[in-house]
N, C-alpha and C positions, 0 to 999 in steps of 0.2 A: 293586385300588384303593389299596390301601396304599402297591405299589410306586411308584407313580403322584403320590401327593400327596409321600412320599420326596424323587422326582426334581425336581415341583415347588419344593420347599422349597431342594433343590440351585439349583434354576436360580436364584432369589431369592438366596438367599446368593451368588452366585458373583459376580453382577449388582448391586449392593445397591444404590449410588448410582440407574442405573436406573428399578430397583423403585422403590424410593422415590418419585419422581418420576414414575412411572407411576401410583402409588395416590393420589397425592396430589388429584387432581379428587374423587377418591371419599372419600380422607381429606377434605375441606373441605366438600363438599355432604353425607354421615351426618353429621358434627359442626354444622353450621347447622339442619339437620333436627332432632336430637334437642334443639339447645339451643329452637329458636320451640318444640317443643311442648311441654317442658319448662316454657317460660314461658305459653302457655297455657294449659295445665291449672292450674298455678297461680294466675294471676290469675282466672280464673272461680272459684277454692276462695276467694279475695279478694273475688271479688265476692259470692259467697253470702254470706260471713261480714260484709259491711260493710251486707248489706239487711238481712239475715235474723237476725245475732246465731248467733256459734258454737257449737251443738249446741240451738239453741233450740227450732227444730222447731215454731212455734207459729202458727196461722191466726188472723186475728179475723174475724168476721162479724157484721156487721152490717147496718141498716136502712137503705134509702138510698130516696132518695125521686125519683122523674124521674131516674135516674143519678147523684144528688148523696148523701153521711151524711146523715143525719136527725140535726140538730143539739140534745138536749134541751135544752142552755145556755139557749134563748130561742126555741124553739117549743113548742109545746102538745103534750099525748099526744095521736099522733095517733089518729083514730078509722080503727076497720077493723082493726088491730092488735093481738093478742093476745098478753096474757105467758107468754112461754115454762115453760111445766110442768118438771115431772119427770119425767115418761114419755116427754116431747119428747126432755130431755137423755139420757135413758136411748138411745133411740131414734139419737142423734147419734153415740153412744157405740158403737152396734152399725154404726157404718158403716166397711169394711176400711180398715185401717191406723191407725184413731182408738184413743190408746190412753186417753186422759181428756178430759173436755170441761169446762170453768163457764161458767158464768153470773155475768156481775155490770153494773153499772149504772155512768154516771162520767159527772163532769164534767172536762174539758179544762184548764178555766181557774175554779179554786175563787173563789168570791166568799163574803164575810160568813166567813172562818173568819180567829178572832184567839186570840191566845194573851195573854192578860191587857192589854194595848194596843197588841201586836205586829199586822198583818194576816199573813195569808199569802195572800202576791201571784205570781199566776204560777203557783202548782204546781197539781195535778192530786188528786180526789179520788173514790175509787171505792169504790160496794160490792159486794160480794163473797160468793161464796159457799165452802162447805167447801172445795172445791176451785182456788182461784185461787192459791192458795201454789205449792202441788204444779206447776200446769200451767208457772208462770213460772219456776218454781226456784226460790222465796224458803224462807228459811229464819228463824227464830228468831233474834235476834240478843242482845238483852234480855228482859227479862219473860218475859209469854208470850203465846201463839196464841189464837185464839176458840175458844169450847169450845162444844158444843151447845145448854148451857144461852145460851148469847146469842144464840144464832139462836133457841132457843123464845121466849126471852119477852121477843125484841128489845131487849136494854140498848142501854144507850148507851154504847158502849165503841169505840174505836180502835188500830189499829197505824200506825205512822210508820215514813219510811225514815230511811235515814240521813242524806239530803238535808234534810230538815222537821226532824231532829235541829240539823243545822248552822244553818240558815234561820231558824226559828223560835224553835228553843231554845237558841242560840247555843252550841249542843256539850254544855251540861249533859243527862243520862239525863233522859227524859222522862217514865217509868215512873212513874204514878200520879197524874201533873198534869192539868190540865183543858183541855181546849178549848173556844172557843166556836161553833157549826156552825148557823148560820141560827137564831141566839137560843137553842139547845138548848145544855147543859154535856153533854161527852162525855169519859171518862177515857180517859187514853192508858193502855191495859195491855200493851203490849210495843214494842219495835223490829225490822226487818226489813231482811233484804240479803240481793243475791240471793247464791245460794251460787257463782256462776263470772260473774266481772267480763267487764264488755262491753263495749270505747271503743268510740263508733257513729263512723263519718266522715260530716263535714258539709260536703257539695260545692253546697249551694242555702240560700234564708234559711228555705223550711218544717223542714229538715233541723235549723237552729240553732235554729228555736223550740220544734223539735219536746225536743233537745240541752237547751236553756236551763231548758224545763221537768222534765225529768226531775232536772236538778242541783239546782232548788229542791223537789222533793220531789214525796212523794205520799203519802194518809191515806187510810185504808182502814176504813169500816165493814160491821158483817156487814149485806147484800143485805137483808133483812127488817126494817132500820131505817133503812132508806133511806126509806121512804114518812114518816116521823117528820121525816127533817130536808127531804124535795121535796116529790115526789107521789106519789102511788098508780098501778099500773097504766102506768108507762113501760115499754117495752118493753126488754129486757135485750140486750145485745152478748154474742156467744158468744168465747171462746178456745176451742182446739181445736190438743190435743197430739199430733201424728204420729208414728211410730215412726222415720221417717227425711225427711231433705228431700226428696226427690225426690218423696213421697207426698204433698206441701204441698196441690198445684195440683190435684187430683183430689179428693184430701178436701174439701178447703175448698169444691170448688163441689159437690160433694155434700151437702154441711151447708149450702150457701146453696136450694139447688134445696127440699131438705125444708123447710126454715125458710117459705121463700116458700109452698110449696104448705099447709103446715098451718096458719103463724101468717096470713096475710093474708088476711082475706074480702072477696069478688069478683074476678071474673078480671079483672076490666077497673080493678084497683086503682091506682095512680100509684107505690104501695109495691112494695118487694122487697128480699128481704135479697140481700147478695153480699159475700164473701170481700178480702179486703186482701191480694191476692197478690202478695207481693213477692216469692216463687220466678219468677214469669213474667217481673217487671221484669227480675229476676235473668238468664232466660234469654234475653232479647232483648238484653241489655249485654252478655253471654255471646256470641252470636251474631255482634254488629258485631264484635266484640273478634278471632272467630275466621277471619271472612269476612277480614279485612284480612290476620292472619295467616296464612291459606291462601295468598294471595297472594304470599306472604316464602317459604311452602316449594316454592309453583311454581318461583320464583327458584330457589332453592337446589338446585332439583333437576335446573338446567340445567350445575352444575360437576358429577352426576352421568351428565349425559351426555357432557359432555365428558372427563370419568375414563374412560367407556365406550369412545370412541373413541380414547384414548390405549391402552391395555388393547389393543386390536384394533391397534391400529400396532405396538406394541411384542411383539405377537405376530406380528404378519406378518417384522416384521424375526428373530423368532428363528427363524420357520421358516426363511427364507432364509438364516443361519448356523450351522442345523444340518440342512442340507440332503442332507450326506454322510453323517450318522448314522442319518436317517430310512432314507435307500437303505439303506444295508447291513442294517438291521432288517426293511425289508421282503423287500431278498435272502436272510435266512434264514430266512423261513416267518412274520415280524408280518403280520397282517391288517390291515385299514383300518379296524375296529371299535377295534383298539388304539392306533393312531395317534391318530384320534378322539380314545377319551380320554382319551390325555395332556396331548394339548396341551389338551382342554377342564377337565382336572383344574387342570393348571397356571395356566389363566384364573382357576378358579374361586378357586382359591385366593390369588391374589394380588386380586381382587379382597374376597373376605371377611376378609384381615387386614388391606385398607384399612379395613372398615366394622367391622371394632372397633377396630384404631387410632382411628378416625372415632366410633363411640360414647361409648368414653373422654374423648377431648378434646369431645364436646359435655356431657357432664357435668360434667366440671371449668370448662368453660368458661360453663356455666349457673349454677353457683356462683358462682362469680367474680363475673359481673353482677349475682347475689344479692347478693353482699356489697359489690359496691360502688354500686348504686344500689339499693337496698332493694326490689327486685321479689320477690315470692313463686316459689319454684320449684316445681315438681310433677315429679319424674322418673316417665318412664313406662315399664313393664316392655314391657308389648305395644308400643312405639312401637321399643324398644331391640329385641327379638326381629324385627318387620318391619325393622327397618335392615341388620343382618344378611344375614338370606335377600336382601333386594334387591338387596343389592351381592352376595351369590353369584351371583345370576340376569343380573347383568349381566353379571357375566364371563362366564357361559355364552352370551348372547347375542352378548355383542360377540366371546365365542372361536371363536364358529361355524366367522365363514371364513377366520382364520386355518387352525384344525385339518381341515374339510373340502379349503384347500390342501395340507394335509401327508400327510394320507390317500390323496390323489388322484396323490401325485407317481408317476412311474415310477420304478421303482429304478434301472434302470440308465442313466439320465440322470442321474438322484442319485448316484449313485456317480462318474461323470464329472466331475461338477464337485467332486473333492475336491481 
């Protein structure tokens, strides 16, 4: 075998222009291959990160009513629905891949909260349990956090982000100042942000207001004084922290399926909790994204058969001018096993240093696109390892009949036409 790839290498060098030009179908179809999936994988890792918010990992669930949120802004608690426990959440908590769960309660669009004659318009206000820091990734930024003691004896105490700092409190620390929250005075004791920044992309108008309201803020009281500034007995919206995305879409309607069957009495309810999957959106944008690109490597894979049958030309012609060399190798005792595979070594091997010739330039050449139209790239090891072997297999294919002509020849006909 050695001897064999040796000789290959020989004939290639001797031949260069050629070769070259032989491998070149093969060189252009691995290099278009490796670059579309290169760009696929990428943009789907874009698309997670632009639904889903990168390394966020977070389900919400919630109460929807005939298919629709169950909007507490301006409906009543509904009847038939029961607030989510502790042994609920605990319960949430023991379902695989969940690695934290809260519970907290929100409005969308805060109304009645002012800061001395300021309103604050547009932002979002929620409360919150021990847990809602942790699940979101928020962190301390000023002051400080809720402490036990204000969840037992319900203070009236808040944390601000940095948005409601700017909004509200026109940049000045807010630490120890007052709000006012549906007639109640509540002291701001800390600020918050999250610990890893997230620009969201906004391709539709819910995406901007979803955008617009996050920038003007959000105030956060602990969940057990929420009934002090609404009502009692609203039902709570679950988060729900997975160990990895891909665990999103399975958790989530596991925690909506429990939710439904423990919190909602009567089977024939109009209620049901269900999941905000935005991994599924994820994987149907994923899906068009890839279906199109399947089509671009079909393409691409017809310059690898056209490499194939140059390969197979360019082998039949070497048989035919080394016609006289064969003869005398088989006039001294070469079998047809070794004729074989020379010439399918030789295939093989001109076809596999096209397909890393052809690997290389799709990675460089994925880059490039990178960097000049801002597409995300994703090289892939397993796409780069199949490139390879394919274009070895094809030299073997398309070497077939040249080498089974070579095998086959009489020697001493070969020998005559020297």
């Amino acid at each position: 075998m050695k001897e064999n790839i040796s000789l290959a290498f020989q004939g290639i060098w001797s031949h260069k222009m050629r070769s070259v030009l032989t491998m070149l179908g093969i060189i252009i179809g691995i290099a278009a291959i490796i670059t579309i999936v290169s760009t696929i994988q990428g943009t789907n890792e874009q698309i997670k990160e632009n639904l889903i918010g990168a390394g966020n990992n977070v389900v919400t669930v919630s109460l929807n009513q005939d298919g629709r949120e169950y909007d507490m802004s301006w409906q009543d608690v509904p009847d038939g629905v029961k607030v989510i426990s502790e042994q609920t959440r605990q319960e949430l908590e023991q379902i695989p891949h969940v690695e934290k769960v809260s519970l907290y309660n929100s409005r969308q669009y805060a109304q009645q909260v002012f800061y001395q004659n300021t309103e604050f318009s547009g932002g979002q206000l929620y409360g919150i349990d021990q847990n809602y820091l942790s699940v979101y990734g928020y962190q301390i930024k000023s002051g400080r956090g809720f402490t036990q003691a204000d969840y037992d004896q319900c203070r009236k105490v808040v944390l601000v982000d940095e948005g409601v700092v700017k909004s509200l409190f026109g940049g000045v620390n807010p630490v120890g100042k007052n709000l006012e929250i549906q007639s109640d005075v509540f002291t701001v004791v800390g600020v918050v942000a999250m610990s890893e920044s997230f620009t969201p992309t906004i391709n539709s108008m819910k995406d901007y207001q979803m955008y617009m309201s996050s920038t003007t803020g959000s105030i956060y009281m602990p969940i057990r004084t929420w009934p002090t500034a609404y009502r009692f007995d609203e039902p709570q919206n679950v988060a729900i922290k997975v160990d990895g995305t891909d665990a999103m879409t399975d958790a989530g309607k596991a925690a909506a399926d429990l939710l439904t069957q423990q919190q909602i009495q009567g089977t024939d309810s109009k209620f049901d909790y269900r999941s905000q999957d935005m991994l599924e959106q994820a994987q149907q944008l994923q899906s068009l994204s890839q279906s199109t690109n399947t089509q671009l490597i079909w393409i691409a894979s017809i310059s690898l058969l056209v490499g194939g049958i140059g390969v197979m030309n360019i082998m039949l012609v070497s048989v035919t001018e080394r016609t006289a060399e064969i003869g005398l190798k088989k006039a001294i005792g070469a079998k047809k096993r070794r004729i074989l595979m020379q010439f399918l070594t030789e295939s093989a091997v001109l076809t596999s240093l096209g397909g890393v010739i052809g690997v290389i330039s799709g990675v460089i050449l994925a880059q490039l696109i990178s960097g000049m139209m801002q597409i995300p790239v994703s090289i892939s090891p397993p796409a780069i390892v199949v490139s390879v072997v394919f274009s070895t297999a094809i030299g073997v294919i398309f070497g077939m009949l040249p080498a089974v002509k070579a095998a086959n020849l009489n020697p001493i006909e070969a020998l005559r036409r020297n």
